[in-house]
Phi, psi and omega in degrees: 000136177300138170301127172314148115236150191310088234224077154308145184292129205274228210302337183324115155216055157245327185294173222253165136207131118322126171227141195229101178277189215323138174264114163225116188242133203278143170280123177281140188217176189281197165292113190230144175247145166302088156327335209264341188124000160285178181290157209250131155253166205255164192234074228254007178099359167219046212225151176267136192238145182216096216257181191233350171260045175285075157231208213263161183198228226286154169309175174273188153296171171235158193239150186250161193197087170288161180294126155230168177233169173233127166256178231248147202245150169210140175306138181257279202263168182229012194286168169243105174299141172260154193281135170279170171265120168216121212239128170061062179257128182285144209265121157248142186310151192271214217233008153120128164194197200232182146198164195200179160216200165347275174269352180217154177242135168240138177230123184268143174238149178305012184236011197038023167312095184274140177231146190220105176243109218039207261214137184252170189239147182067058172051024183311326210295002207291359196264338179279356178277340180286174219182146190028068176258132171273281195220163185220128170222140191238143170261348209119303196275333203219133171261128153253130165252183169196139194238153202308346171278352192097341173314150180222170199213134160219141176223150180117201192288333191270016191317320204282348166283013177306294169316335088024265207288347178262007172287326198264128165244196163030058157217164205238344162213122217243158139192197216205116173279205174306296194228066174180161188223133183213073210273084186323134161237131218315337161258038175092331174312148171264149173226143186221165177210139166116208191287091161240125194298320174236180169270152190252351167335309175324331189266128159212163177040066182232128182268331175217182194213140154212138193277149154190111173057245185286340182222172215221122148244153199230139159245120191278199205272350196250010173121333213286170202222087181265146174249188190215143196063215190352129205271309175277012157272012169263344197279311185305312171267012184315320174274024183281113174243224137046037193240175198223347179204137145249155155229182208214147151187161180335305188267302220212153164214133185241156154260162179214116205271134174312317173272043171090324204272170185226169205205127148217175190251185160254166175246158178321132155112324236259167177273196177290297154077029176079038198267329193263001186245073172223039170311340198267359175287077195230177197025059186272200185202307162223169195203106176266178142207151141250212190268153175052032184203122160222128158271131142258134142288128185284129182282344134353277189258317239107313209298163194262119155242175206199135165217117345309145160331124175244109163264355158295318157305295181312007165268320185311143161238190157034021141316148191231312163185154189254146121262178186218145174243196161344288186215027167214184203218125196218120184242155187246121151302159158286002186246014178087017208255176183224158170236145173221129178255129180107194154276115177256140161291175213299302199300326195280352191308295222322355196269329173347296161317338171287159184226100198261359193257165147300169203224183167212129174245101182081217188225061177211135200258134162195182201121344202264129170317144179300143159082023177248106187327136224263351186290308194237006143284329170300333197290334204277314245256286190301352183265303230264298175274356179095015213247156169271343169257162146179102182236128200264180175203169161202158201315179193170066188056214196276050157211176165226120169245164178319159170237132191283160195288335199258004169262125187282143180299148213199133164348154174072336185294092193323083167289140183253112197248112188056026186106343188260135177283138173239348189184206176191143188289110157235143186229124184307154197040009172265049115041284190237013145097021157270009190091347201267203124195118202251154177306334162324291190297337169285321195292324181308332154276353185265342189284154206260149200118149187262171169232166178306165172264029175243005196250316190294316166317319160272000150301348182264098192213136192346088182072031206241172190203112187039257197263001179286352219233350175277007176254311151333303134327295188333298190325279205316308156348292194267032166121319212278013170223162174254147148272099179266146145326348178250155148308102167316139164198189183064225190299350243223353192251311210302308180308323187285291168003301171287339196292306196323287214280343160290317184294324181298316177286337189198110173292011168244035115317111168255356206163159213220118179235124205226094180270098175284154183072036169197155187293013181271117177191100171216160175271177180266117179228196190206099138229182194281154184084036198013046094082278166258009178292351217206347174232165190287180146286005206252315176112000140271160211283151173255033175074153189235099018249153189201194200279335177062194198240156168277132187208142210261120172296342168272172140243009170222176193280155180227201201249343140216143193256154185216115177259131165224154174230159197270143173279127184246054216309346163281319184271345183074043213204172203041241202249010173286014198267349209281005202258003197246335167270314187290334204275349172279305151031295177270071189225341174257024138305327185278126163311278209321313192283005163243357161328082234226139162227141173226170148257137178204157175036041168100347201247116178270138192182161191223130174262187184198173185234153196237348202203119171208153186183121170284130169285148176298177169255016176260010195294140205296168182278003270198301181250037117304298153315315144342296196274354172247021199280210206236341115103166172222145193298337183294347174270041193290332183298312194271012182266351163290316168289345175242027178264309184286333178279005167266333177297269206299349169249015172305155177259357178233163170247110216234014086142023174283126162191106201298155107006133185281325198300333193302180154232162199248139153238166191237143185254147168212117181208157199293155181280216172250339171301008196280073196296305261185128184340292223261333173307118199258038218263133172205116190292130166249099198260131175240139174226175191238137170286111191264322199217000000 
């Protein structure tokens, strides 16, 4: 097959993906005995290995690092859809969009993925752990999501309206002041938590909703436009009609008129600052603001207008929607890509790199999750390009008959744009064209025969190719890696890069762990009988004791992961650097100085540390176990408790306090007390998953 390019999907940010995330089917394994002196357990691939001499002997591994390529993305549509009023339309994840404050940008991806770049504040960041997310909104301190079933989520200070908010179903659009929360519902009704001063009994027949500190707009189903709080924005907008978007901020509040035109008001206090003069806006599509600022999108182009004049925005094109931080502007494409105008702090650049829509490569639709309906990939497919149409078949003996809405879409499958054939579905790792991916798909590659060139195309997923992807496949089957639907790129292909060429060398390669300003950059790896406490990648021995491999106490993902490596106090090598982050240890006050990045179960993502303590060497064998167990969500009191017993014997105070919603891993390697076989001396480094 000819090198692609990359043909993103256009303008849609109403449209649809089901999303049916991670197959996790447990991996089977051998027989394991407890080194350290705990009772000998059976090792079923989800059970804790626990080995006992991580101290120093032997050089590390060396890690490998092959050529990857990207290929070049070019725009199809630059149109903007403008948002209709649809009243109790049930919310399916959306087709990508951002939101942001001050200090962080959150990015929703068409697979309902939350991405989150840089550093939030009162655990807000706790929304990256959520799954099937439609939208997300933030004040700084606190996230709110909503997820594609109706469900809504919050984190951050206002975390204690959970209870509340998990009472609530069926809902379709949210959004969030200061001390408050307020959550549209499929019969128009409003439900609100938190500080609020009046009853919301008042809101009926209402479609859409937005927030911004002390007050609330509502769009009913016929335009009309009611506010909540502040008395002259309820005076100011009372005749608004015919509107289709509002938005809030500190000085105005705008509307966006079904026919493109836009209206704002002023708020008490605030000056004109060119707010009311905004006639020249026309064929608008969407409408931000901040204070003493309104951005339009053009439904036309793309293109950005500004009141006051940005002439830097006003170069944009092929804009979809703007957020805003301090002292920059962060825009979302129609091709999903993001731009940033202005100054970003360093971390938040990191959004540069996302890719939040489905794509077309060539004349192949992809981006869509195993398991995604046909239903609701045509509708993304009719929003994104404009088509009026879009129905997929697939082969059925010498014929092609329809694929019905509620069958999920699968490799191969012939999409149809307005009657015309236009392309064909590929979803990575789906092999033989059930939509899934299964052991089937692995058997497939291996089988003798040629295969097609859309079959060779999901064999292909960050760096992986024909028969290099079958062992991956396998992996990903019984749970323990993900496959994405997406193109690795940006900061994130050196690290894919090295895992590939480690994975290449040894398929119980799990993951890839990268520490800046220390010599750890190593893969992850995994088998049963600890295994690798004593051997290499290579799969030879490194003497006992010796340096062995950095590994993983699972082979599959849990609710906390626990990695360890030998301190290797001589050679400085393997996991002695982490002794180097405790001797340092307040240095992680500072965000940017607690950043830890892996690859895991398939996955690229960055943590942060929240917690580190050394143990004595009379300390009990009792809490190793404790602190490396796997913990479940279902247990929230005791993943509370064992979240607050690493807070109180931590040796820094990094002013962090996770969540039961977070996920966690835990670093582990012997202490400097290690006199001795039997000695329970072990450094613990706990991080929280951020990004």
């Amino acid at each position: 097959m000819k090198r692609a390019h990359k043909i993103l999907l256009g303008a849609g940010c109403i449209a649809v993906i089901a999303a049916i995330i991670l197959l996790v089917i447990l991996l089977p394994g051998g027989g394991n005995t407890d080194p350290i002196g705990a009772s000998p357990a059976p090792n079923l691939g989800n059970t804790a290995q626990t080995p006992d001499n991580l101290n120093d002997q032997t050089p590390d591994n060396g890690s490998m690092d092959p050529d990857a390529t990207e290929t070049p993305i070019i725009r199809l549509d630059m149109s903007v859809q403008r948002p209709i009023r649809n009243q109790n339309a049930t919310r399916v994840p959306s087709v990508g969009s951002i939101a942001s404050c001050d200090d962080f940008i959150i990015g929703i991806r068409s697979d309902g993925k939350v991405f989150i770049a840089g550093y939030t504040l009162g655990n807000a960041m706790g929304v990256v752990n959520q799954t099937e997310v439609v939208k997300a909104v933030t004040n700084g301190t606190s996230t709110l999501a909503l997820c594609g079933d109706g469900s809504v989520y919050i984190y951050g200070t206002l975390s204690g309206l959970q209870s509340e908010l998990s009472d609530l179903s069926g809902v379709c659009d949210i959004a969030l002041g200061d001390d408050f929360a307020v959550c549209l519902l499929k019969d128009g009704n409003l439900a609100g938590v938190g500080d609020l001063n009046g009853e919301l009994g008042e809101f009926s027949d209402i479609v859409a909703i937005t927030a911004y500190g002390e007050n609330m707009l509502s769009i009913a189903a016929d335009g009309s436009v009611k506010a909540y709080g502040d008395s002259a924005l309820k005076t100011a907008v009372a005749d608004w009609s015919d509107a289709v978007q509002v938005e809030l901020c500190d000085t105005h509040a705008v509307m966006l008129k079904s026919d493109g035109s836009v209206k704002a008001v002023l708020l008490s206090g605030a000056s004109d600052e060119g707010q009311l003069d905004l006639n020249e806006f026309t064929d608008v599509a969407r409408v931000y603001v901040k204070d003493g600022l309104t951005v339009a999108v053009s439904a036309a182009t793309g293109a950005l207008m500004t009141s006051p004049e940005i002439p830097e925005l006003g170069e944009i094109r092929a804009a979809e929607q703007v957020c805003f931080a301090k002292d920059a502007y962060f825009v979302l494409h129609t091709d999903g890509g993001i731009s940033i105008i202005g100054e970003a702090e360093d971390r938040m650049k990191n959004c540069t790199n996302w890719q939040l829509k489905c794509y077309v490569e060539d004349n192949y639709y992809m981006g869509f999750l195993p398991g995604t309906s046909a239903k609701n990939a045509a509708l993304q497919i009719s929003s994104s390009l404009g088509v009026k149409s879009v129905y997929f078949k697939r082969p059925e003996g010498a014929r092609m008959v329809m694929v019905s809405d509620d069958e999920c879409i699968a490799t191969g499958m012939t999409v149809f744009l307005n009657g015309k054939e236009s392309g064909y579905v590929v979803i990575k790792g789906d092999i033989d064209g059930d939509g899934l991916i299964t052991e089937k798909d692995a058997d497939m590659i291996i089988m003798q025969g040629d295969r097609s060139e859309v079959q060779q195309l999901a064999c292909r997923f960050n760096g992986y190719s024909d028969v290099a992807a079958e062992s991956f496949i396998r992996n990903a089957a019984a749970g323990k890696l993900f496959i994405s639907q997406f193109p690795q790129n940006g900061e994130q292909v050196d690290m894919w890069d090295k895992f590939i060429g480690a994975r290449a060398i040894n398929s119980d390669v799990l993951g890839y762990i990268s520490i800046d300003n220390t010599i750890i950059d190593y893969p992850i790896l995994w088998d049963a009988n600890f295994f690798y406490n004593d051997h290499d990648i290579n799969k030879n021995s490194t003497g006992n004791p010796g340096a062995g491999s950095i590994y993983t106490y699972y082979s599959i993902p849990g609710r906390n992961t626990t990695i360890t490596g030998h301190n290797m106090r001589t050679a400085k090598t393997m996991f002695h650097a982490l002794h180097t982050i405790q001797d340092n240890k307040e240095a992680l006050i500072s965000p940017e100085n607690r950043i830890i990045k892996l690859i895991l179960w398939g996955e690229y993502s960055e943590w942060e540390i929240f917690a580190l303590y050394e143990t004595p060497h009379e300390e009990p064998v009792t809490t190793i176990t404790y602190n490396t167990k796997l913990l479940t969500a279902d247990d929230e009191m005791g993943l509370r408790s064992w979240i607050m017993t690493q807070l109180d014997r931590s040796e820094v105070d990094t002013g962090i306090v996770p969540g039961a919603a977070d996920r966690f891993v835990t670093l582990v390697t012997c202490g400097d007390e290690y006199g001795y076989d039997t000695a329970q001396s072990r450094l613990y480094i706990f991080l929280r998953r951020i990004a």
